[in-house]
C-alpha positions as CSV (number, residue, x, y, z in Angstrom):
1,X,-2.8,-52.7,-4.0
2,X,-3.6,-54.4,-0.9
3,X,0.2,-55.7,-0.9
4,X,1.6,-52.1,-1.3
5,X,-1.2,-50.9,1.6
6,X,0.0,-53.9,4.0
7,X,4.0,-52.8,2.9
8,X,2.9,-49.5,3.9
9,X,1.7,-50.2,7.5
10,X,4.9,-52.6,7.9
11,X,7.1,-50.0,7.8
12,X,4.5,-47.4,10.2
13,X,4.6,-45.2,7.0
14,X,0.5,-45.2,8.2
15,X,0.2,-45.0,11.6
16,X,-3.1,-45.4,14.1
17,X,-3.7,-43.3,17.8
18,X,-4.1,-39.6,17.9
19,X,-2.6,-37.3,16.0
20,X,-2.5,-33.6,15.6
21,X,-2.3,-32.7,11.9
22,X,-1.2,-29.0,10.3
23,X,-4.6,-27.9,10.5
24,X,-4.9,-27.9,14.2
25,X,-7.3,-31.5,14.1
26,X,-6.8,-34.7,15.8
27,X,-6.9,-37.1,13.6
28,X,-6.9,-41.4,14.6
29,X,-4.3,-41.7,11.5
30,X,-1.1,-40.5,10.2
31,X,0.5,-40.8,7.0
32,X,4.7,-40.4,7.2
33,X,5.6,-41.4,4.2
34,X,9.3,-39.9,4.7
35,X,10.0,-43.1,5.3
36,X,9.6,-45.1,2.0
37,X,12.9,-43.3,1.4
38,X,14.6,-46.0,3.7
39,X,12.8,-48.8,1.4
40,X,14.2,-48.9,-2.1
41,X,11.5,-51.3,-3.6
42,X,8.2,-49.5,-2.0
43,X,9.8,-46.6,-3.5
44,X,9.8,-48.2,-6.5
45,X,6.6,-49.3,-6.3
46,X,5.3,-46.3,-5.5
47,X,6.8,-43.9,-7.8
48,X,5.7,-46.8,-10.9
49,X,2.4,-46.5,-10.0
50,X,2.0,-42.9,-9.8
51,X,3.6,-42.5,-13.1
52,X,0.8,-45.0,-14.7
53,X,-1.3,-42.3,-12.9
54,X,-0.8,-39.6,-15.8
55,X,-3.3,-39.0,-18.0
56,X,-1.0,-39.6,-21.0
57,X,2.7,-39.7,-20.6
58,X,3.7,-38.4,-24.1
59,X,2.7,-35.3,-23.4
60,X,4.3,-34.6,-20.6
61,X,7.5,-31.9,-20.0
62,X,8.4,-31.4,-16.7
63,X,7.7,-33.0,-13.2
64,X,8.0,-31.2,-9.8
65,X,7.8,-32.7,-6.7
66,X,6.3,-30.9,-3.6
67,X,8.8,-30.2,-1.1
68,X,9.9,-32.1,1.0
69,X,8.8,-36.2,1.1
70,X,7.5,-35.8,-2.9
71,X,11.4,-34.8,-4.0
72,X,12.8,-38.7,-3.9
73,X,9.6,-39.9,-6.0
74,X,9.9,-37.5,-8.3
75,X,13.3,-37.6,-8.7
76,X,12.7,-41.6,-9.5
77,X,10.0,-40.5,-11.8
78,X,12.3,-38.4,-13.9
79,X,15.4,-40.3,-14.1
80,X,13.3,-44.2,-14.7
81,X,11.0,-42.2,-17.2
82,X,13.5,-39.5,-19.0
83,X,11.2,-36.6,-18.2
84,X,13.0,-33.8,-16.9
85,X,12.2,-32.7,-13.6
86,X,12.2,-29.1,-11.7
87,X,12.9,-28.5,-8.1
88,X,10.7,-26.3,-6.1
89,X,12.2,-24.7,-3.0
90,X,10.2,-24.1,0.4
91,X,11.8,-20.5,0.5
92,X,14.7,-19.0,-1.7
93,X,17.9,-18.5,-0.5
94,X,19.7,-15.2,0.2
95,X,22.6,-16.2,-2.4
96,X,23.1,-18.4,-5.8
97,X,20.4,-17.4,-8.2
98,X,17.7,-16.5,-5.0
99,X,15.0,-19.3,-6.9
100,X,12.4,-21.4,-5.8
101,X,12.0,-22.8,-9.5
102,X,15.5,-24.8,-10.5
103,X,15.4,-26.7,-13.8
104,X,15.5,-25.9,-17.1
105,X,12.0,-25.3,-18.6
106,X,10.5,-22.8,-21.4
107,X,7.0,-20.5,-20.6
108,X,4.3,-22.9,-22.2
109,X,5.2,-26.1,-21.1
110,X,3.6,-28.1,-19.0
111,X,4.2,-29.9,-15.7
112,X,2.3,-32.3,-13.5
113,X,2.9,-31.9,-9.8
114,X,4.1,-35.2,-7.5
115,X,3.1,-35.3,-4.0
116,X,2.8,-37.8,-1.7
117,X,-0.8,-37.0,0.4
118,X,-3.3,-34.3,-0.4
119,X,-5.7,-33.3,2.1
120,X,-7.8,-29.9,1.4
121,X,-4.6,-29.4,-1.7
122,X,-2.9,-26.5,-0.6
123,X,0.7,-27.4,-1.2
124,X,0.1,-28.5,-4.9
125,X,-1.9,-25.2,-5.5
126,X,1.4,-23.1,-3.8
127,X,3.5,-25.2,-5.8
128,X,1.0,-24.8,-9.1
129,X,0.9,-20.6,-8.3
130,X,4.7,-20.7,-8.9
131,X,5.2,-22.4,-11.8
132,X,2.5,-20.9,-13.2
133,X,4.1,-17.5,-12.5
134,X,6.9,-18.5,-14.8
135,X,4.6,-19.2,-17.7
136,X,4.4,-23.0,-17.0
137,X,1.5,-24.7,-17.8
138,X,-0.2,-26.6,-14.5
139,X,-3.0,-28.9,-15.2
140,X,-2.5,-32.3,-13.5
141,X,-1.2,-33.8,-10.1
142,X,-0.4,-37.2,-8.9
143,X,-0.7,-38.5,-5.5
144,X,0.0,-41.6,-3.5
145,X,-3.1,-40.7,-1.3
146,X,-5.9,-38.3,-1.7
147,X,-7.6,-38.6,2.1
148,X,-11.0,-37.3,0.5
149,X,-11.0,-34.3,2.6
150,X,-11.9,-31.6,0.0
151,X,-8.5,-31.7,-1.9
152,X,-9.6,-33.0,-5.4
153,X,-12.6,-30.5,-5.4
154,X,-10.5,-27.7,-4.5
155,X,-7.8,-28.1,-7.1
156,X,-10.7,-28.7,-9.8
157,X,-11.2,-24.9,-8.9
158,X,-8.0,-24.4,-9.3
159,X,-7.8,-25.8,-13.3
160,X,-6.0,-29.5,-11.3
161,X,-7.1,-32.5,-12.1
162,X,-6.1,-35.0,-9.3
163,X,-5.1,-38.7,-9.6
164,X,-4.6,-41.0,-7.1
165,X,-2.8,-44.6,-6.0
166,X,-5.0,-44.5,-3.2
167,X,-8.0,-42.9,-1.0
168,X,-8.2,-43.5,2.4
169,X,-10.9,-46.0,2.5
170,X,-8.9,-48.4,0.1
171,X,-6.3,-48.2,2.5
172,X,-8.4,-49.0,5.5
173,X,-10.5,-51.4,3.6
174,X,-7.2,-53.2,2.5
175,X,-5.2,-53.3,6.1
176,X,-8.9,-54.3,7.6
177,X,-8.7,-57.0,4.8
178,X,-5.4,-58.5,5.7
179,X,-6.5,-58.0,9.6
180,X,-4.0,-55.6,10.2
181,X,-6.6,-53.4,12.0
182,X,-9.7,-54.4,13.2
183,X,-13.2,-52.9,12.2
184,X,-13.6,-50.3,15.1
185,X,-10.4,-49.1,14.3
186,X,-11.3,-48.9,10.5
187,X,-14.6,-47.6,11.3
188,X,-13.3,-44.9,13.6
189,X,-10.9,-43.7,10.7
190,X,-13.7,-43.3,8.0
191,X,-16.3,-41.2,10.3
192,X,-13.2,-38.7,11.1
193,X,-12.4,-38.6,7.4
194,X,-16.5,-38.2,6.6
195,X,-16.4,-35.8,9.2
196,X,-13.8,-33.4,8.5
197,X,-14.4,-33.0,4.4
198,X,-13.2,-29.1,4.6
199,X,-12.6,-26.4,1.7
200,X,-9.2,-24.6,1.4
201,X,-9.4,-22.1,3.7
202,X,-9.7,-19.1,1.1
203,X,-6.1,-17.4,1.0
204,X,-7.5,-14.6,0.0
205,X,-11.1,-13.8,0.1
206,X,-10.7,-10.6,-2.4
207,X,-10.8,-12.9,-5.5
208,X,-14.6,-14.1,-4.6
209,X,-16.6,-10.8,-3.6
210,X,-18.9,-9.0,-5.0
211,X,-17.5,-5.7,-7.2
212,X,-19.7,-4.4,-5.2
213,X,-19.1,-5.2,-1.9
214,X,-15.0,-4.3,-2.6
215,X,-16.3,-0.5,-3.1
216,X,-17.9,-0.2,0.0
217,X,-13.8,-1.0,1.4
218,X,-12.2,1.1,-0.5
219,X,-10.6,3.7,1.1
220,X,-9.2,5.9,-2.0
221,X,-11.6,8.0,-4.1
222,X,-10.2,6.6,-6.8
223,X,-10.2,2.8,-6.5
224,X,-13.9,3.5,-5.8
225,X,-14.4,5.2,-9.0
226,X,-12.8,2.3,-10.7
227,X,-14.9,-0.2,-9.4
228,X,-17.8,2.2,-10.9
229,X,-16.8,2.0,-14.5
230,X,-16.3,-1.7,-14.2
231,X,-19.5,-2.5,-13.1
232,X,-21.0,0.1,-15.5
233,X,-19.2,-1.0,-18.5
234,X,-19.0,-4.8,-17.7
235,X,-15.0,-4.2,-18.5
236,X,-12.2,-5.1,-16.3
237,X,-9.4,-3.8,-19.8
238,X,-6.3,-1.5,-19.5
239,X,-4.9,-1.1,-22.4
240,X,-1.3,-0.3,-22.8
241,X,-1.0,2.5,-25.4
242,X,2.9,2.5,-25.6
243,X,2.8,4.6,-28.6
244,X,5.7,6.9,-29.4
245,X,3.4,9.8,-30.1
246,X,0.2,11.1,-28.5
247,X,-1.7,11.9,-31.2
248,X,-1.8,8.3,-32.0
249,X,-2.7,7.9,-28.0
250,X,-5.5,10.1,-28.9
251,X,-6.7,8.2,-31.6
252,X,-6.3,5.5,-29.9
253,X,-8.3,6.6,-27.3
254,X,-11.0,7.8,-29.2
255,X,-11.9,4.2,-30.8
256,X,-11.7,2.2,-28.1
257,X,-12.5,4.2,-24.7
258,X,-16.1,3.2,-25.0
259,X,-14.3,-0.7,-24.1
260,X,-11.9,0.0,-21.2
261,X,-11.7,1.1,-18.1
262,X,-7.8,2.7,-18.0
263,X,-5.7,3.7,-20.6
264,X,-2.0,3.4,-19.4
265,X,0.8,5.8,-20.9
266,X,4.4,6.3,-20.4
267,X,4.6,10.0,-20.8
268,X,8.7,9.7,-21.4
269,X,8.4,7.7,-24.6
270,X,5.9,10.7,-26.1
271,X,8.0,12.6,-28.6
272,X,5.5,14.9,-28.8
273,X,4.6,15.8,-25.3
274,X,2.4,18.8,-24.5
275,X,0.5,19.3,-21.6
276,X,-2.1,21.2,-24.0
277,X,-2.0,17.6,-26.0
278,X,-2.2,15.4,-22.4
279,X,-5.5,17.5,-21.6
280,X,-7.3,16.6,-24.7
281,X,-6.8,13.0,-23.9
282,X,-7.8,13.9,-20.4
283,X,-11.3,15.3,-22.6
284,X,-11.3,12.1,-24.1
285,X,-11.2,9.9,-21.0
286,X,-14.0,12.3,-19.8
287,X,-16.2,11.9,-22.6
288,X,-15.8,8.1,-22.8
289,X,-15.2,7.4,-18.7
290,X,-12.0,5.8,-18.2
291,X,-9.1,6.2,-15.8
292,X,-5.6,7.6,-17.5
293,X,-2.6,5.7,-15.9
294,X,1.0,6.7,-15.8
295,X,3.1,4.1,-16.2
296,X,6.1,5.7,-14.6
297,X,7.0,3.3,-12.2
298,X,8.5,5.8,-9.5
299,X,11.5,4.5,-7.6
300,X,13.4,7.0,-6.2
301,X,14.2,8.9,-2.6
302,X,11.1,10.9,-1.7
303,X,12.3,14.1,-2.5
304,X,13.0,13.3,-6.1
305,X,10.3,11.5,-6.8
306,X,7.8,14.4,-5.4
307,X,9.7,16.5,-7.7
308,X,9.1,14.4,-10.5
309,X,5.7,13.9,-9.4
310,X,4.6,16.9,-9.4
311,X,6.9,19.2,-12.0
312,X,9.4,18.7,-14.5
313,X,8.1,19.4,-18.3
314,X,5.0,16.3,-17.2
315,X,3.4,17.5,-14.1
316,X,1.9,14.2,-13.8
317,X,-0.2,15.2,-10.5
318,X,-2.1,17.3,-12.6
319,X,-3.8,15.2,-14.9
320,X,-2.9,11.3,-13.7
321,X,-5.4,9.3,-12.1
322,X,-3.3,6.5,-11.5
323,X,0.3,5.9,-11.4
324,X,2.6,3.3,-10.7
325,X,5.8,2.8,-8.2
326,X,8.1,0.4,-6.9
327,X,8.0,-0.3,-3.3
328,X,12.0,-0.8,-3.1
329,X,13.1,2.7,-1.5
330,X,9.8,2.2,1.2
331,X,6.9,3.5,2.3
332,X,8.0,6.8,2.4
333,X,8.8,7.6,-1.0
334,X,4.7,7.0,-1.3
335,X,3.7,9.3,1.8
336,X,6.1,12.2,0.7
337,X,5.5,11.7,-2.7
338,X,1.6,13.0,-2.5
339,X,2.1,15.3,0.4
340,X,0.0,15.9,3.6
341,X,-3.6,15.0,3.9
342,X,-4.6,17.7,2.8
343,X,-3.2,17.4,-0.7
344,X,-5.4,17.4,-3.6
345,X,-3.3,14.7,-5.2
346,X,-4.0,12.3,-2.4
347,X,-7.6,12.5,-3.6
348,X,-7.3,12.8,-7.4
349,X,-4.7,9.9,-8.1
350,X,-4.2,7.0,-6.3
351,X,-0.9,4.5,-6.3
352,X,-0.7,1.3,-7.9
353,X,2.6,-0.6,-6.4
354,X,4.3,-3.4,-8.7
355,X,4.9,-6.5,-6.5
356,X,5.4,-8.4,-9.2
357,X,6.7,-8.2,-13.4
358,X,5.9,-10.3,-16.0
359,X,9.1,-10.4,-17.5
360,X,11.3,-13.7,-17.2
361,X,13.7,-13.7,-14.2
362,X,12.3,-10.5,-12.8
363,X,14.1,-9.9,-9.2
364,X,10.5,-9.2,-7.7
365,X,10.5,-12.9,-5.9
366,X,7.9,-13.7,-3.0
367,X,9.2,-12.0,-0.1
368,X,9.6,-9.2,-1.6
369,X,6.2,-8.9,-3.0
370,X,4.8,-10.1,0.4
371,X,7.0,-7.3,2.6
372,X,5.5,-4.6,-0.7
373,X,2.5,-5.7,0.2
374,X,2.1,-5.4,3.6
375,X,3.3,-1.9,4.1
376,X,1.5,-1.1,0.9
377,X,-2.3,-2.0,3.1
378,X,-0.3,0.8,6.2
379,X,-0.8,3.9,2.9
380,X,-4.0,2.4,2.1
381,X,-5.5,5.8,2.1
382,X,-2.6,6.3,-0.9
383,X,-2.0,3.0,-2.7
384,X,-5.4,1.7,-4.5
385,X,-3.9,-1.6,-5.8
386,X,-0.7,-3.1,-6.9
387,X,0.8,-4.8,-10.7
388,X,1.5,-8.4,-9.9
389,X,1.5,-11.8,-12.0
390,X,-0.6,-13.3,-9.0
391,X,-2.5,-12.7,-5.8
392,X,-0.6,-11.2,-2.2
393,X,-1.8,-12.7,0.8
394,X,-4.1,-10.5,1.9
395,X,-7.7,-10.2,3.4
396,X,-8.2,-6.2,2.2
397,X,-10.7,-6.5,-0.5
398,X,-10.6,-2.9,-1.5
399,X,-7.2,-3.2,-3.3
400,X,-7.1,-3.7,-7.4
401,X,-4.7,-6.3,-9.1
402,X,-3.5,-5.2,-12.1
403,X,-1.9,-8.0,-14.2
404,X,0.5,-7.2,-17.4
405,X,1.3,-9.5,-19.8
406,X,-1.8,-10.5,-21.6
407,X,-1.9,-11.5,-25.1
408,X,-4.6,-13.8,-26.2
409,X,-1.8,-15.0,-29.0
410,X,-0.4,-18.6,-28.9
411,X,2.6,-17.3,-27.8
412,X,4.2,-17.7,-24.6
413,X,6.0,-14.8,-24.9
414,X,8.3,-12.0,-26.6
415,X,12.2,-12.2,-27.7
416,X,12.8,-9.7,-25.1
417,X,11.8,-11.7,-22.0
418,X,8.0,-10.7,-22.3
419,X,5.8,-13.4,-20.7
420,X,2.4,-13.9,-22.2
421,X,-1.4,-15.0,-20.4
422,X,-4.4,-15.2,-21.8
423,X,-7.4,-13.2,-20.1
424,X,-9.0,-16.2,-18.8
425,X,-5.6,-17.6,-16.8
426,X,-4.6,-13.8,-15.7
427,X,-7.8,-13.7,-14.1
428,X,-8.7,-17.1,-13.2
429,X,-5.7,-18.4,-11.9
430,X,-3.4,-15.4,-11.5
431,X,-6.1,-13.3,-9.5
432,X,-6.6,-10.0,-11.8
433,X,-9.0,-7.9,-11.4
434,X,-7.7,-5.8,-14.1
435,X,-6.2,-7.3,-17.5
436,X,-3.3,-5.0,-18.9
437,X,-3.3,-5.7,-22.4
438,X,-0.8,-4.0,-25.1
439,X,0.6,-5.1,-28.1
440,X,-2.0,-7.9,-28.5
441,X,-4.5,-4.8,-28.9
442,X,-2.2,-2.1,-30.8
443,X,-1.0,-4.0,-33.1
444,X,-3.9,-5.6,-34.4
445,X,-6.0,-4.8,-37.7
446,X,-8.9,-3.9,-35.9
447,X,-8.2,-2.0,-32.4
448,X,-12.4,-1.9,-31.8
449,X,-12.9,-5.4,-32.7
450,X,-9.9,-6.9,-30.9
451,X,-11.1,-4.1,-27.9
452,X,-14.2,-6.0,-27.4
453,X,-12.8,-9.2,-27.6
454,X,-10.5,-8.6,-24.7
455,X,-13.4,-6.8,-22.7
456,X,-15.7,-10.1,-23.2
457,X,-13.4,-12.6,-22.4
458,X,-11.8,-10.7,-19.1
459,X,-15.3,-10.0,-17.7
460,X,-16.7,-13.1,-18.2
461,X,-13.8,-14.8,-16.0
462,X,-14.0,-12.5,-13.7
463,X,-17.9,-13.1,-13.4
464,X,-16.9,-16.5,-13.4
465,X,-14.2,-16.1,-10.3
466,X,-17.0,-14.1,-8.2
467,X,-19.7,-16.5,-9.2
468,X,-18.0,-19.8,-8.8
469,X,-15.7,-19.4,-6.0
């Protein structure tokens, strides 16, 4: 190791004077390791070593390195090793297939993440929350040097073990060792490194409050009223009663209201439709106090979609309490769509958007769901949360995720392109505050039983979340 570490400083891959890292610090060292590229055999070295660095090789399925200086050691990983490797992109590009996951891969297996220095670990959790998007299971990274500035912690939040070829002071101890610096030098590097051990700067702060504390910044009747029948039933479930009839809805209703906290519906798959029929379940979300959502998915110019809002045969404005749109044709499809402020329906049902899908190669990429997102916090007085498969970039607290795609089954997924979760990884590492949960419910023997097994597990990870930030 102290070979490799002198190698290292040889070729100024770890450089000494002041330096001005991403964070904004000035640091007394630098690690470039773009150019071990130039050096064949340190290459070699290094990407041998971090490949004794996994836990246990046999079980390993994919590799991805983190863009940019990670690519050429993983790539050396994956063709000395035979383990297939995927490429993550920085950004995806406006033509070709518009990815930032290439490679071949199915939803369930698993891939450990190669980078090349981790400091608090943000760039192996952005690549981790994309992979993991795509059903890909993310438990382990390797690194050529973890400077023991809150990265290994942070991950560990994050379900990411971290291994290492180096920390920092083995570095320093090793180049002090062979008198390649001298002990000020050394000594001044460790007190900045002691001195700067920092946390991730929390992305997104909504995942780690209070219930609470998100009602009092709600700014839709609704989302409020939600965040009441979570706290008083200790239940975070939607179930997704896609039933052709609703009389079975009913039923369905009946058994297990008492468990969730919205039932979601898509009124155009009822074959027996009423309005007289919709009001009795509206009686039986009363009596059991949960939220009826209308899974409709709006996406139209505003003046069809107020039409279809509020008449047709439906007339979902009368008895929804939530309902969902896409944010393609803009923000006004939402404003129109409800009316003027002095609407009822601005006050009696409130808009979830759908950033994101958990079906496999769903168009919904990043940019969109960042751009969906941000005009969706301008109609916060309209939109109470959004569907997504993980969590925008955003400091509102007051808006709800609700994630699909939650099946406590050993599946990964349907034939049909479904992707599966499990409670715990929807809310622990995809951000829901809400778990959406359909066929794994409907279909099972016991609908009360398999009710309250989804309403434990999801509220106890999202106690976790808020308790164990």
């Amino acid at each position: 190791m102290d070979e490799l570490a002198v190698k290292l400083f040889d070729i100024q891959a770890v450089k000494f004077g002041s330096f001005t890292l991403k964070s904004g610090q000035v640091s007394p060292i630098y690690f470039d390791f773009r150019l071990i590229i130039s050096y064949p055999a340190i290459l070699e070295k290094v990407a041998g070593l971090l490949w004794k660095k996994c836990s246990n090789n046999a079980t390993v399925d994919l590799i991805c390195g983190v863009p940019y200086t990670a690519l050429p050691i993983a790539t050396l990983i994956s063709v000395t090793n035979r383990v297939p490797m995927l490429l993550r992109r920085k950004e995806a590009k406006e033509y070709g297939t518009k990815k930032l996951i290439e490679g071949d891969f199915r939803p369930g297996m698993n891939c450990i993440i190669v980078e090349d220095v981790v400091t608090t670990g943000t760039s192996v959790l952005e690549t981790a929350i994309e992979l993991r998007k795509l059903g890909i299971e993310v438990t382990h990274a390797i690194v050529l040097l973890d400077r023991r500035q809150g990265g290994k912690e942070n991950l560990s939040k994050h379900g990411i073990e971290l291994s290492s070829v180096f920390h920092v002071e083995e570095i320093m101890a090793s180049l002090e060792k062979q008198s390649k610096v001298d002990h000020k030098v050394a000594e001044e590097v460790m007190n900045f490194i002691r001195g700067n051990r920092q946390p991730i700067l929390n992305r997104n702060p909504r995942l780690h409050v209070s219930l609470e504390e998100r009602r009092s910044s709600c700014k839709h009747p609704i989302a409020s009223r939600l965040f009441d029948l979570m706290m008083a039933k200790k239940s975070n479930l939607c179930v997704a009663a896609d039933l052709p009839s609703l009389d079975e809805v009913i039923t369905l209703a009946e058994s297990i209201g008492p468990k969730i906290v919205v039932l979601k519906i898509h009124v155009d798959i009822l074959e027996d439709f009423s309005l007289t029929k919709i009001r009795q379940l509206k009686e039986v979300a009363r009596a059991h106090e949960f939220l009826i959502m209308e899974d409709r998915k709006f996406a139209d110019i505003a003046n069809t979609v107020q039409q279809q809002f509020h008449g047709g045969v439906y007339r979902i404005s009368e008895w929804a309490d939530l309902i969902t749109a896409h944010p393609l044709p803009g923000p006004e499809m939402i404003t129109h769509m409800f009316g003027d402020s002095s609407s009822d329906s601005r006050r009696t049902c409130g808009c979830v958007l759908i950033l994101e899908m958990s079906t496999k190669n769903a168009l919904t990429n990043e940019d969109y769901a960042k751009e969906a997102a941000k005009w969706g916090l301008i109609a916060s007085d309209i939109v109470t949360g959004f569907v997504g498969q993980s969590a925008p970039n955003s400091d509102f607290p007051g808006w709800i995720q609700f994630t699909p795609g939650v099946n406590s089954s050993s599946a990964s997924g349907d034939s049909k392109g479904q992707q599966y979760c499990s409670p715990a990884k929807a809310v622990l590492e995809r951000g829901a505050d809400i778990i959406i949960v359909g066929r794994g419910l409907i279909n099972s023997q016991d609908v009360v039983a398999t009710a309250e097994t989804y309403r434990t597990e999801g509220w106890a990870a999202l106690t976790q979340r808020i308790t164990n930030p």
